[in-house]
matplotlib code that plots the C-alpha trace (Angstrom):
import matplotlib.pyplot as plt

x = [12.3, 13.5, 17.0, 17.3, 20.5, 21.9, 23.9, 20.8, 18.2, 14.8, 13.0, 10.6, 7.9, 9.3, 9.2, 5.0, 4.3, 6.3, 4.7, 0.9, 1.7, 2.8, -0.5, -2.7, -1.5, -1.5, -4.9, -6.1, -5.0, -6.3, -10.2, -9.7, -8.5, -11.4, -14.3, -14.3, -15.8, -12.8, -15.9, -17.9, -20.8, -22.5, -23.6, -27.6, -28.4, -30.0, -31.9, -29.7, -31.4, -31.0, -27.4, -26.3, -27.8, -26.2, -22.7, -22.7, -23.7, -20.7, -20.4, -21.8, -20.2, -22.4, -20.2, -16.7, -13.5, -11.8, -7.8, -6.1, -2.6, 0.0, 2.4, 1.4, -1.6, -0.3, -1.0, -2.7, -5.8, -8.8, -10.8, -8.3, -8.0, -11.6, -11.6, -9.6, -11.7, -13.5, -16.7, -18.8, -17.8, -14.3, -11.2, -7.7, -4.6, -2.8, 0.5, 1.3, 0.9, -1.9, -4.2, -1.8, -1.6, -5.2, -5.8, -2.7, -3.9, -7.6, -6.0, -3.9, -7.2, -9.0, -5.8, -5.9, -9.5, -9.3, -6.1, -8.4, -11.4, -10.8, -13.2, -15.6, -18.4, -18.5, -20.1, -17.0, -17.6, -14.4, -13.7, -10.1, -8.2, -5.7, -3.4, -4.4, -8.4, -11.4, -12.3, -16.6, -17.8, -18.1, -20.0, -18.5, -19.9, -16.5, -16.0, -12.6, -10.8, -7.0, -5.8, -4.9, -5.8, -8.6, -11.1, -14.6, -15.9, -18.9, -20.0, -23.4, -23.1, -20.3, -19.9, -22.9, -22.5, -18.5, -17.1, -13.4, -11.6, -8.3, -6.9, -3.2, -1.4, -4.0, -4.5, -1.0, -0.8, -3.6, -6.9, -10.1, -12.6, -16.2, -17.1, -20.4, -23.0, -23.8, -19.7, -21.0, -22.4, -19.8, -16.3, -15.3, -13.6, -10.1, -7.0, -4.9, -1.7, -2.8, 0.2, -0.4, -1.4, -4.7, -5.8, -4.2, -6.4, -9.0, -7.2, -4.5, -4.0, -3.9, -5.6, -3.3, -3.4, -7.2, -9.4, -9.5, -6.8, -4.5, -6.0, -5.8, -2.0, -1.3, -2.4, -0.9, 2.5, 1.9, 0.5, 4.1, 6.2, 4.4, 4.6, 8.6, 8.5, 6.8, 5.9, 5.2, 1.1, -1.3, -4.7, -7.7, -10.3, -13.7, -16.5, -19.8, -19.0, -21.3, -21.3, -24.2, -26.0, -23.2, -20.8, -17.8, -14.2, -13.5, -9.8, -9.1, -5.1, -3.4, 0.3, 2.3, 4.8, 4.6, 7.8, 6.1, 3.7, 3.9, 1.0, -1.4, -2.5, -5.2, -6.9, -10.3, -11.0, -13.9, -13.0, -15.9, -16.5, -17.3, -14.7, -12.3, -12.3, -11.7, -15.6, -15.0, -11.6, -11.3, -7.8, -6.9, -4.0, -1.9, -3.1, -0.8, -0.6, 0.8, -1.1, -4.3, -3.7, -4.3, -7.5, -10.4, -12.8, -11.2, -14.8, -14.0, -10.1, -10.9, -13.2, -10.4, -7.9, -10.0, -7.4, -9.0, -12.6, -13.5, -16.2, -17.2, -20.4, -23.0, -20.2, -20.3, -17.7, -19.8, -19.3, -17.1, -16.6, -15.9, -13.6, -16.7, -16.7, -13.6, -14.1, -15.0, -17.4, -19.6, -23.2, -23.8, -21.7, -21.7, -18.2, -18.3, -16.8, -13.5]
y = [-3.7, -4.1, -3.1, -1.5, -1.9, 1.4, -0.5, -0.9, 1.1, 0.3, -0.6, 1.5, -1.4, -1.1, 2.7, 2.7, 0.4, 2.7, 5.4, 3.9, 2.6, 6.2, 7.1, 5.2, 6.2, 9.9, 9.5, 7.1, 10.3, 12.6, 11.1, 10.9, 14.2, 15.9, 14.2, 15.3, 18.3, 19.7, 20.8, 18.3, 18.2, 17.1, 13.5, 13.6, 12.6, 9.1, 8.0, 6.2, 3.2, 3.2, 4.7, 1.6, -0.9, 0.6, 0.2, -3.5, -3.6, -5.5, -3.3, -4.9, -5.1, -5.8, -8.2, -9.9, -7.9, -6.8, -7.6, -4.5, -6.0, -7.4, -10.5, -10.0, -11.8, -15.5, -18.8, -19.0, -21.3, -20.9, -18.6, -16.2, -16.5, -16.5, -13.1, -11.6, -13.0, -10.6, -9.6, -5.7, -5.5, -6.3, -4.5, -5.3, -5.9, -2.7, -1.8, -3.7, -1.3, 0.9, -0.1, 0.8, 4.4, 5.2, 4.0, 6.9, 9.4, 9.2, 9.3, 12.3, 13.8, 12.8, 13.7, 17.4, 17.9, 16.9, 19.4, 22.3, 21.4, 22.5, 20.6, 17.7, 15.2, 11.2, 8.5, 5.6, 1.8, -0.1, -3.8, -4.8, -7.5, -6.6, -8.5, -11.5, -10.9, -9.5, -7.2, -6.5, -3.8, -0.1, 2.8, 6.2, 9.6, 12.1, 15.7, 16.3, 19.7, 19.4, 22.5, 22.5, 18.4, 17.9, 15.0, 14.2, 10.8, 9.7, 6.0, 4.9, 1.1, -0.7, 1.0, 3.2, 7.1, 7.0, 10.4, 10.8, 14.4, 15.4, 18.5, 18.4, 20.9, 20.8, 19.0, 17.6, 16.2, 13.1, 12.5, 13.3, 9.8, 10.0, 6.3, 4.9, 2.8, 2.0, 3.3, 6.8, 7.1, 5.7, 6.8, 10.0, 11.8, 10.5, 11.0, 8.9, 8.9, 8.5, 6.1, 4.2, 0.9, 1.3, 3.9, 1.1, -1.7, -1.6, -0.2, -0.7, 3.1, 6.1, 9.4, 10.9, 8.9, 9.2, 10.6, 10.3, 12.3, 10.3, 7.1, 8.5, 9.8, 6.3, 4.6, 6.5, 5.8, 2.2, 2.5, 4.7, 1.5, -0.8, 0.7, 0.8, -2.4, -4.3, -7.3, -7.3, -7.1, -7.8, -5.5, -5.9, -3.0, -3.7, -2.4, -0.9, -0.7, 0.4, 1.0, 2.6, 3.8, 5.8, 4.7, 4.2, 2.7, -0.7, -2.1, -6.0, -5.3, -9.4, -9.6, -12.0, -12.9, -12.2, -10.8, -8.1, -7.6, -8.9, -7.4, -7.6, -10.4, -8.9, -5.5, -4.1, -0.7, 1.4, 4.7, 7.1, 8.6, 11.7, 12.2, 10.7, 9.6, 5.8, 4.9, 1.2, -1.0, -4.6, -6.2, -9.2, -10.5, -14.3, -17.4, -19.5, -22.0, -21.3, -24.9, -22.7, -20.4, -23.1, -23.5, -23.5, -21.8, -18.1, -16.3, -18.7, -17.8, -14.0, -14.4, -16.1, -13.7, -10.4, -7.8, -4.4, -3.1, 0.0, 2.3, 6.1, 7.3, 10.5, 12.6, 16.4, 19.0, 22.2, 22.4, 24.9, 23.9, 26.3, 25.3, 24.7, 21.4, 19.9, 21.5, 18.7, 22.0, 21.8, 21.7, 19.2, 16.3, 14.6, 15.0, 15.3, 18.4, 18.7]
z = [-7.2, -10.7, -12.2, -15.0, -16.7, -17.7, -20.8, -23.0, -24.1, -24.1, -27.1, -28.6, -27.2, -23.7, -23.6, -25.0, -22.3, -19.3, -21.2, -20.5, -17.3, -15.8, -17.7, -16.2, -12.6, -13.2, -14.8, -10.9, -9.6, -11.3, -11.4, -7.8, -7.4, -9.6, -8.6, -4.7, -3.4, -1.0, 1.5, 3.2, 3.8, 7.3, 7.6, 8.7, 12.4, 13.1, 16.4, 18.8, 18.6, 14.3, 14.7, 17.3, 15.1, 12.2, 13.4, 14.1, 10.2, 8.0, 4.8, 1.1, -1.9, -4.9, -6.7, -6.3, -5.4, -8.8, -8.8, -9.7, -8.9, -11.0, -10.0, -6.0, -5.3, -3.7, -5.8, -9.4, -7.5, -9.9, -7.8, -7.8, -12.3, -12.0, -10.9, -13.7, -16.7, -18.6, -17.7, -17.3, -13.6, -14.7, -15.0, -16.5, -14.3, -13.6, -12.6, -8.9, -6.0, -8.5, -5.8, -2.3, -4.5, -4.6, -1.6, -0.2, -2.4, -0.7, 2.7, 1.7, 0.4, 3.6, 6.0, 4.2, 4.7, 9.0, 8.6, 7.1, 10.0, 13.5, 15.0, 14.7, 16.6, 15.2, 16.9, 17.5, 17.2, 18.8, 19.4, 20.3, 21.1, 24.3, 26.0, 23.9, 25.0, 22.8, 24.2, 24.3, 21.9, 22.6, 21.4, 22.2, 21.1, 20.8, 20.3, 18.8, 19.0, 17.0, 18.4, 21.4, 21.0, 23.3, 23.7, 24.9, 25.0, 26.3, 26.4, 24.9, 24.6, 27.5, 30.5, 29.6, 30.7, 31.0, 30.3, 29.6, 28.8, 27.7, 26.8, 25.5, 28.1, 31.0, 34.0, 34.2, 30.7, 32.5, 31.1, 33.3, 33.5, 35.1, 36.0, 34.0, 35.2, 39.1, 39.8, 39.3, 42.4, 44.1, 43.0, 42.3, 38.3, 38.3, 36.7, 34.8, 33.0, 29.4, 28.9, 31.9, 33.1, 34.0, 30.9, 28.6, 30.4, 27.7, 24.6, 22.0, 22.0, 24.0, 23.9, 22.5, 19.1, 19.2, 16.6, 12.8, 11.8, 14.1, 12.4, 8.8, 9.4, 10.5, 7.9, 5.4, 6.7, 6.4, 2.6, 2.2, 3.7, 1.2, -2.1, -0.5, -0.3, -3.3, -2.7, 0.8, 0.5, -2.0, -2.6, -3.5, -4.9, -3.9, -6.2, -5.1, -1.4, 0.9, 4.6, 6.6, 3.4, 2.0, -1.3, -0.6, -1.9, -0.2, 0.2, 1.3, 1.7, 2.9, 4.0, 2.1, 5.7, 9.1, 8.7, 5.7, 8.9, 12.2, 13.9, 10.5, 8.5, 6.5, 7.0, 5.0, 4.9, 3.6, 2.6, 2.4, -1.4, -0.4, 2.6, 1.4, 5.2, 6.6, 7.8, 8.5, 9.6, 10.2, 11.3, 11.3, 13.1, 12.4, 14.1, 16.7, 14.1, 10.2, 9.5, 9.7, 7.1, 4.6, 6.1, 3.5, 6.0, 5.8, 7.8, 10.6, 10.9, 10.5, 13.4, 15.7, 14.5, 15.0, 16.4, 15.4, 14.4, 14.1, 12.9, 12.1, 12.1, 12.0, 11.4, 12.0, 10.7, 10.3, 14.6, 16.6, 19.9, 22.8, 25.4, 27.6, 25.8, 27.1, 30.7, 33.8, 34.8, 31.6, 33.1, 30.4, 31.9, 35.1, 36.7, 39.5, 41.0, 43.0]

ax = plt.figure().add_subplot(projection="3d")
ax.plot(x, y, z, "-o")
ax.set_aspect("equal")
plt.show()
């Protein structure tokens, strides 16, 4: 950060301009504040077939990304300069991390809302990259209680009719799993340590983290350690985002080091207008080789580097689950019994 030396004054040009900064970030906050309805409002229902379709969909933007930082973005190549010329779809450079602070003031927003909800149902898109392996996309409706934290999942695209509970408290702090496809009829419900080996075969995270409160609270934190750190990331604001039909704010965050981020090289997030709720999340990790960072083909090294991708869809707050739903008796689901 800068030092300010205490032996001087500022000039009366130096104060204006610290004057219309701090202006211009209370007045980010305060459009974002005002312009979202605190109650949401439930997300209509699509068809399987429409919803599954829908959530291999990469999200638009109708024009280029607008550069909202200030002295972070890498290089002065023309593409980048070209970016920042005048224009209707343009804006002028604000302060630096203006851009890390909206994005944390709409996952506060969004982290306040889950906070207020008790429950909710969201279809989950997931692709991951474990142990070095991609890992083959996965669909999973889920039913999410936050207290007592308890989970449903049930599988609609990889192993197809999968059923997986947890309730924080119960059944020896392990999570219930109903095999899908042909194992059903051969292997019984089992239970596994949510931090273990075999639960952590297919996943970056456990159970316990799961959900979109978990996700938001997490990502907030990292937004925190940036704008501790200037310098350590550059963002991007994309304009007129859209994913699965709804507006939304986009964000194209890069990593300046591996040592700013060594699990992260790049990360895009869609934040949903009117939840003020991550939708859609693409990370990107670094390649075995620096040398390929200076590669002009950037869609082929995201590709290679794909750590994280996940979506949320046909969201549902107005639900209040009974504790039916995150019981291996539910008549509903096909555990099979003890």
């Amino acid at each position: 950060m800068t030092r300010i030396d205490q032996s001087h004054s500022d000039g009366p040009q130096d104060r204006w301009r610290n004057i219309a900064a701090l202006m211009l970030c209370i007045g980010a906050a305060g459009i974002l504040y005002y312009n979202f309805d605190a109650t949401p409002a439930e997300a209509e229902s699509l068809e399987d077939s429409v919803a599954l379709v829908a959530l291999t969909q990469e999200p638009t933007i109708n024009s280029q990304p607008r550069l909202l930082t200030a002295g972070l973005i890498r290089g002065d190549d023309d593409s980048q300069s070209s970016r920042l010329e005048g224009g209707d779809n343009q804006l002028p450079a604000a302060p630096g991390n203006l851009p890390l602070l909206i994005k944390l003031l709409l996952l506060e927003k969004g982290q306040h809302r889950l906070e207020s909800i008790p429950d909710y149902r969201v279809t989950l898109f997931k692709q991951e990259r474990v142990d070095g392996e991609l890992k083959d996309p996965q669909v999973m409706e889920m039913k999410i209680r936050h207290e007592p934290f308890s989970v449903y999942m049930k599988w609609k695209v990889g192993e197809t009719g999968r059923e997986l509970i947890y309730v924080e408290g119960q059944n020896d702090g392990d999570m219930l799993v109903h095999p899908g496809g042909w194992k059903a009829r051969l292997l019984p419900c089992v239970k596994l340590d949510p931090h273990g080996e075999m639960a952590m075969k297919e996943s970056r995270q456990p159970i316990t983290m799961a959900g979109m409160l978990n996700v938001v609270k997490k990502m907030a934190a990292q937004r925190r350690l940036e704008l501790e750190k200037p310098g350590s990331a550059s963002c991007v604001m994309l304009p007129n985002a859209v994913f699965n039909e709804r507006d939304c704010f986009g964000f194209e965050v890069q990593y300046t080091s591996r040592t700013a981020s060594e699990r992260v090289r790049k990360s895009v997030v869609f934040i949903d207008k009117e939840y003020s709720l991550p939708v859609f999340i693409k990370n990107f990790g670094w390649p075995k080789n620096d040398a390929a960072l200076s590669n002009s083909d950037s869609q082929k090294l995201d590709e290679q580097t794909l750590v994280e991708h996940y979506t949320f869809t046909d969201l549902h707050f107005d639900l209040q689950f009974a504790d039916i739903t995150f019981d291996r008796n539910n008549k509903d689901y096909k555990f099979k019994r003890r």
